[in-house]
N, C-alpha and C positions, 0 to 999 in steps of 0.2 A: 578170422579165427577168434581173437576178442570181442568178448559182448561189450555192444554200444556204447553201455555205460561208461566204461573208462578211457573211453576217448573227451569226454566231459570235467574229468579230475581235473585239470589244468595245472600238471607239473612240468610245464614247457620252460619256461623261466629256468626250474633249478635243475631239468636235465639238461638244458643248455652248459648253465655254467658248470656242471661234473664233468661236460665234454671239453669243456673249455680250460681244467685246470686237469684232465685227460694228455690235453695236445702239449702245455705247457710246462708240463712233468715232463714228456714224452723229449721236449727240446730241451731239456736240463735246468729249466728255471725253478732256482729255490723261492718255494712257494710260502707263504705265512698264511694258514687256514683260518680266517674269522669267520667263516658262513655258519660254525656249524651249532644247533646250543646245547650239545650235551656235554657236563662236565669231565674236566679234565684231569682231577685231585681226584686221588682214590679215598675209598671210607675208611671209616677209622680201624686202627690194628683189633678193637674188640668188636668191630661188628662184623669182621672179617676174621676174626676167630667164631663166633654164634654159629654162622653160616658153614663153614667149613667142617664145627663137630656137626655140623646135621648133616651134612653130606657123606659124609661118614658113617653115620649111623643107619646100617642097611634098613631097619624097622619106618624109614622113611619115604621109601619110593613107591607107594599105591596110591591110587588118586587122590585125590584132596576133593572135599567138596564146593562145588561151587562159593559158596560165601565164607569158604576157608575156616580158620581155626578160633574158638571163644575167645582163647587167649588173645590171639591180635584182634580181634574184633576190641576184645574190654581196652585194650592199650592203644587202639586208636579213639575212642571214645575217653578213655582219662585223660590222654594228648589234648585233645579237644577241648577238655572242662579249666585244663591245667594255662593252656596258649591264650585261649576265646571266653573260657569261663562260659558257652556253652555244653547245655546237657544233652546226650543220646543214648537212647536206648540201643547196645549194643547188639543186642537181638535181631532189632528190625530197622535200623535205622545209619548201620554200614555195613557197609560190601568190599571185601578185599578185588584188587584190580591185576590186572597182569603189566604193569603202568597204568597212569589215568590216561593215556592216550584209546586204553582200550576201552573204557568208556567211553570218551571222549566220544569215540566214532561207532558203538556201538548205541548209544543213547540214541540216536534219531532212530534207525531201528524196531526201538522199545518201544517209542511214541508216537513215529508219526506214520501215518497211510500216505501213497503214492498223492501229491497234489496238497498236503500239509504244508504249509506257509512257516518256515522259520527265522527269525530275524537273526542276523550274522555279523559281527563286527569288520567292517572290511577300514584298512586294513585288519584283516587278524590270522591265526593260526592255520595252518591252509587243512588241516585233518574238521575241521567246523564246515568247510566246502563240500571236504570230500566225501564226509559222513552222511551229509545232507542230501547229495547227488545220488548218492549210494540206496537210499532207502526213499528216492523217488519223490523228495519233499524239495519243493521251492523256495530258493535262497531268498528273503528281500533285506539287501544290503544295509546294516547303520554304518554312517558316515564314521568313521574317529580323523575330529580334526582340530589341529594345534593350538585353534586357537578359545576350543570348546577343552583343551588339558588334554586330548584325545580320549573325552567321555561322550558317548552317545548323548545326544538332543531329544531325548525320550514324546518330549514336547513337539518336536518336529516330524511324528510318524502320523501319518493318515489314520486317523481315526478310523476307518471302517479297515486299512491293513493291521491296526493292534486288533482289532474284533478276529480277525480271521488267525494272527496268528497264532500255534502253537505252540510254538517252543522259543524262548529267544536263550543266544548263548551271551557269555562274558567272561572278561580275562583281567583280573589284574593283581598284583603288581601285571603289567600288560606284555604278550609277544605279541607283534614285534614291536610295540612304540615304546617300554620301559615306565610308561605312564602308572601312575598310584590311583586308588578311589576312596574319598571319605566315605564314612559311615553316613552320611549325607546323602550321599548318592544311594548309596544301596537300599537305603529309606526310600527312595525315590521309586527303586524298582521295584521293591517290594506292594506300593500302592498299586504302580501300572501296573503290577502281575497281575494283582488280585481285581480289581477293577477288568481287565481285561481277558481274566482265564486263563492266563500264559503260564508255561512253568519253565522257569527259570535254571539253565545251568550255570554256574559259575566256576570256571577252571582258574584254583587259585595253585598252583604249582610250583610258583614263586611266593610263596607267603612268605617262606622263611629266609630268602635273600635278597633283605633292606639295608641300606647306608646310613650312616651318620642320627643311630637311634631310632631310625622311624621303625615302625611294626605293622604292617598293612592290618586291617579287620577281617574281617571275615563276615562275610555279605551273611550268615548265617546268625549271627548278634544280633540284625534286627529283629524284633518281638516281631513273630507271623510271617518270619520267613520260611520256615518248616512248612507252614500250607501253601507255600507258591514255589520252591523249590529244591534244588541240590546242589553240594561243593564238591569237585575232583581236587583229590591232593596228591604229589606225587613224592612216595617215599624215595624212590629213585635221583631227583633231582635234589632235597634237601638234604640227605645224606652220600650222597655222589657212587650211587646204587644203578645210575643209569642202563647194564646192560644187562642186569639181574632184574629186570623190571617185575617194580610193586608200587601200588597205591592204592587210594581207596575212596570210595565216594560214599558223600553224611548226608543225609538230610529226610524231605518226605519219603516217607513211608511204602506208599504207592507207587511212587516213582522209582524206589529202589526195588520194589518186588519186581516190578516191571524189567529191570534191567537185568536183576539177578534169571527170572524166569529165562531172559533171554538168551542167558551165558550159558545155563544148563542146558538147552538144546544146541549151542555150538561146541564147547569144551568145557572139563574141567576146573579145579581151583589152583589157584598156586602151590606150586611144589612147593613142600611142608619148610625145608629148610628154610627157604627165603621168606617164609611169615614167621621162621622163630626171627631171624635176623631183624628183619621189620618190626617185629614187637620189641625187643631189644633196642634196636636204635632208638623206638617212639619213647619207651623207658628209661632207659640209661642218660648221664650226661648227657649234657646238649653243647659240652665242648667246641666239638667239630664244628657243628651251626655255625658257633660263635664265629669258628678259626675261617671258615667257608665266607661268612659277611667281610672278615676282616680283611680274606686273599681277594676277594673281589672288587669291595670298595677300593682298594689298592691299584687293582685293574683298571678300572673305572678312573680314575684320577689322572695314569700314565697316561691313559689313550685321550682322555678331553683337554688336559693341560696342553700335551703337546700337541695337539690338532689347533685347538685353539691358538696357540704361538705360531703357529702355521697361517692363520688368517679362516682356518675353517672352524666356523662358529658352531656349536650345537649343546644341548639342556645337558647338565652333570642328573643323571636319575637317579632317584630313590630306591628304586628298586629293581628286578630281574639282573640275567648276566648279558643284557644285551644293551645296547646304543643305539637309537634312532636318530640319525644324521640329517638335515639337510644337505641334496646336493649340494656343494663348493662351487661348481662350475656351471655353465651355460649349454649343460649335457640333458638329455634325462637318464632318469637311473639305470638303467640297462647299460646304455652306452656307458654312463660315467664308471660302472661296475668293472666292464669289461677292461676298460682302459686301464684300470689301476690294475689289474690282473695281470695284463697283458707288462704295464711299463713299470708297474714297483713289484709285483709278485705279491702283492695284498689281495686275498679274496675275501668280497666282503657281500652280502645279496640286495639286490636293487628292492627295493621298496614295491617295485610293479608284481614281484612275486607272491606279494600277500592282499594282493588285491587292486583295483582301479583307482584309491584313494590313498595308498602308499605309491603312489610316484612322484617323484620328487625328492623321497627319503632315500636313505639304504639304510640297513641292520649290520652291527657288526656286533659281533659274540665274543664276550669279553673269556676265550677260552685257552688261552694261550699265558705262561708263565709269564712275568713282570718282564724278564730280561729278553725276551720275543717281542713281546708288547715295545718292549723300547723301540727295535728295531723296526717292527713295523711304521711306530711314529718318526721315523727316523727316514722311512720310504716313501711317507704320506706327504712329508713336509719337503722333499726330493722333488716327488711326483707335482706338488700343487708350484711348487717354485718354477717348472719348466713342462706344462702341463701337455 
C-alpha cells in the first residue's frame, strides 16, 4: 500500500525505542523522557498575548500568502542586521516557514532532480536523510568526528564527488553532537561552495542557545556567502514556539524563489497570527533568550557534573539543548540505550539513530526541569554503579 519510498526513511531506531517506552509505560515504570528536543518552557506572557489577540481577531483567518506578511519579513531581516550585523533585502531574500523543519525538507525538492548528489552530515538530523531520499537525490555522507570538533574534513571529499555535488547541508551550534563552528570554518565553506558550484544549507536553529557567553556566527557573515547559499532559523525553538511552528530561511535569492515557488504549489503561508507573534518576539525584548540560555546552561551543568562524578566522561557544550555522550560501557549505543530504559527509566537516543558514525554516542535532551534532571543523574549514577 506504501510507495517505496518510505520504506528508505530509516526511523527504525526511533520507532523502536517509542515501542520500547510504549511497553514500559504499559508496566508502570516511571519514565524520565530525554530523547525528545523540543522545548519544554513556554514563551513569554507577551508573545502569548501577540498571538492570542490575533486569534481573536476574526479579520485574520483567509489564507496568507506564501512568503507571509512585510511586516515579519522587515523583523526578521532587522533581527538579522541587529544579531549578525548582516544585511537582507526583505523582499527577496526571506521566506517565512511553517518551522525550518519545513524547509528543511522541502529544499531538496526545490533543488535537486532524482540522482543529484547531496552531501549530509552523518551523524546529523535525520529530516536531511529523509528530505534527500524524498526527492530522489543521493546521500554521500561527511563524517562528523570528535576528534575533527565534529566539523566536516571539507579536505577529505573526493574531488570529482565535490564536482558532482549539489547541495551540501550543515548544522551548528550542531543536532545531535552540540558541537560549535568558527567563522573559520564557514570561510572554509564558503570557498568549497563557490569553487565547486554547491549551494550550501545551513540550519542554524540553535543560534540562540549558547553557554557561558559564546554567540555562535552565522555562516551568513562570510563576505560571498549570499552567492553560494542559505540559513534556516527557527522562531519556534528560540522562543519556545515549538508547536506553533514558525521560522524562516535568509539568504541567496534564487534559492529562496526556488523554495518559495515550491511552497505555493503545496500550501499556503502562515496563519496570520503566528507571524504577528514571530514578529513580536524577533522585535520585542530578548529577555526570555536570555532566561532560555540561562535554564539551560543550568541544565547542562546538573546532567555533566553528575555523570561525570558518576565516572561517565563527556564534553560540557557550548551550545544546543542537547549532550553528546560517549558510551560509559562496553555496549554499543542501542544496547546501552535500551538498557538504561529498561533498568533506570532514562530514555535517552543511541547515537546509531542519526547515522552510521553516531555509534558509540547517545544524545540526551537537556528537556526536563533542573529537579528531574537531578533525579535522572541520580539513575544514571545508580545505573552505571551496578550496571
Amino acid at each position: 500500500m506504501k510507495a517505496r519510498r518510505l520504506s528508505s526513511l530509516g526511523a527504525s531506531v526511533f520507532s523502536e525505542l517509542d515501542d520500547l517506552k510504549k511497553e514500559l509505560e504499559k508496566d508502570g515504570k516511571q519514565l524520565i523522557n530525554l530523547s525528545i528536543g523540543s522545548p519544554d518552557r513556554a514563551p513569554s506572557q507577551d508573545i502569548q498575548k501577540v498571538l492570542a489577540e490575533g486569534v481573536l481577531d476574526g479579520s485574520n483567518y483567509g489564507y496568507t500568502l506564501t512568503r507571509g506578511t512585510a511586516s515579519f519579513r522587515a523583523e526578521c531581516a532587522h533581527w538579522y542586521k541587529k544579531r549578525f550585523d548582516v544585511d537582507l533585502d526583505p523582499q527577496k531574500e526571506v521566506l517565512p516557514l511553517m518551522g525550518s523543519q519545513d524547509g528543511l525538507a522541502h529544499i531538496f525538492l526545490a533543488l535537486c532532480d532524482p540522482g543529484d548528489v547531496a552531501l549530509i552530515p552523518d551523524p546529523g538530523y535525520p529530516i536531511y536523510t529523509a528530505g534527500c531520499i524524498l526527492a530522489g537525490g543521493e546521500k554521500v555522507a561527511l563524517p562528523l568526528r570528535e576528534e575533527n570538533g565534529f566539523l566536516p574534513d571539507l579536505s577529505a571529499i573526493a574531488p570529482e564527488m565535490a564536482r558532482k555535488a549539489k547541495i551540501m547541508f550543515l548544522n551548528y551550534p550542531n543536532n545531535p553532537t552540540a558541537a560549535v563552528a568558527p567563522l573559520s570554518f564557514f570561510e572554509e565553506v564558503v570557498h568549497f561552495a563557490k569553487k565547486n558550484e554547491i549551494v550550501v544549507c545551513h540550519d542554524a536553529a540553535y543560534s540562540e542557545l549558547a553557554f557561558d557567553g559564546y554567540r555562535p556566527a552565522s555562516f551568513l557573515q562570510v563576505p560571498g556567502a549570499k552567492e553560494v547559499g542559505i540559513e534556516f532559523h527557527s522562531v519556534s525553538k528560540t522562543y519556545n514556539l515549538a508547536g506553533v511552528r514558525l521560522g524562516f530561511v535568509v539568504g541567496n535569492t534564487q534559492v529562496v524563489d526556488a523554495l518559495a515557488e515550491l511552497k505555493s504549489n503545496i500550501d499556503y503561508g502562515v496563519f496570520e497570527p503566528i507571524l504577528q507573534a514571530g514578529a513580536y518576539a524577533l522585535s520585542a525584548s530578548q529577555d526570555n533568550v536570555i532566561s532560555n540560555r540561562q535554564a539551560y546552561q543550568e541544565r547542562r551543568d546538573i546532567w555533566v557534573e553528575g555523570c561525570v562524578q558518576a565516572g561517565w566522561s563527556m564534553p560540557s557544550p557550548q551550545g544546543s539543548m542537547f549532550i553528546w555522550a560517549p558510551v560509559p560501557t562496553n555496549q554499543d549505543s542501542r544496547t546501552f540505550a535500551f538498557d538504561l530504559a529498561r533498568k533506570a527509566g532514562v530514555i535517552v537516543v543511541p547515537g546509531v539513530a542519526f547515522g552510521e558514525y553516531g555509534e558509540g554516542y547517545v544524545r540526551i535532551g537537556l528537556v526536563q526541569e533542573p529537579v528531574v534532571l537531578v533525579e535522572a543523574v541520580r539513575r544514571v549514577q545508580e545505573f552505571l554503579a551496578h550496571p
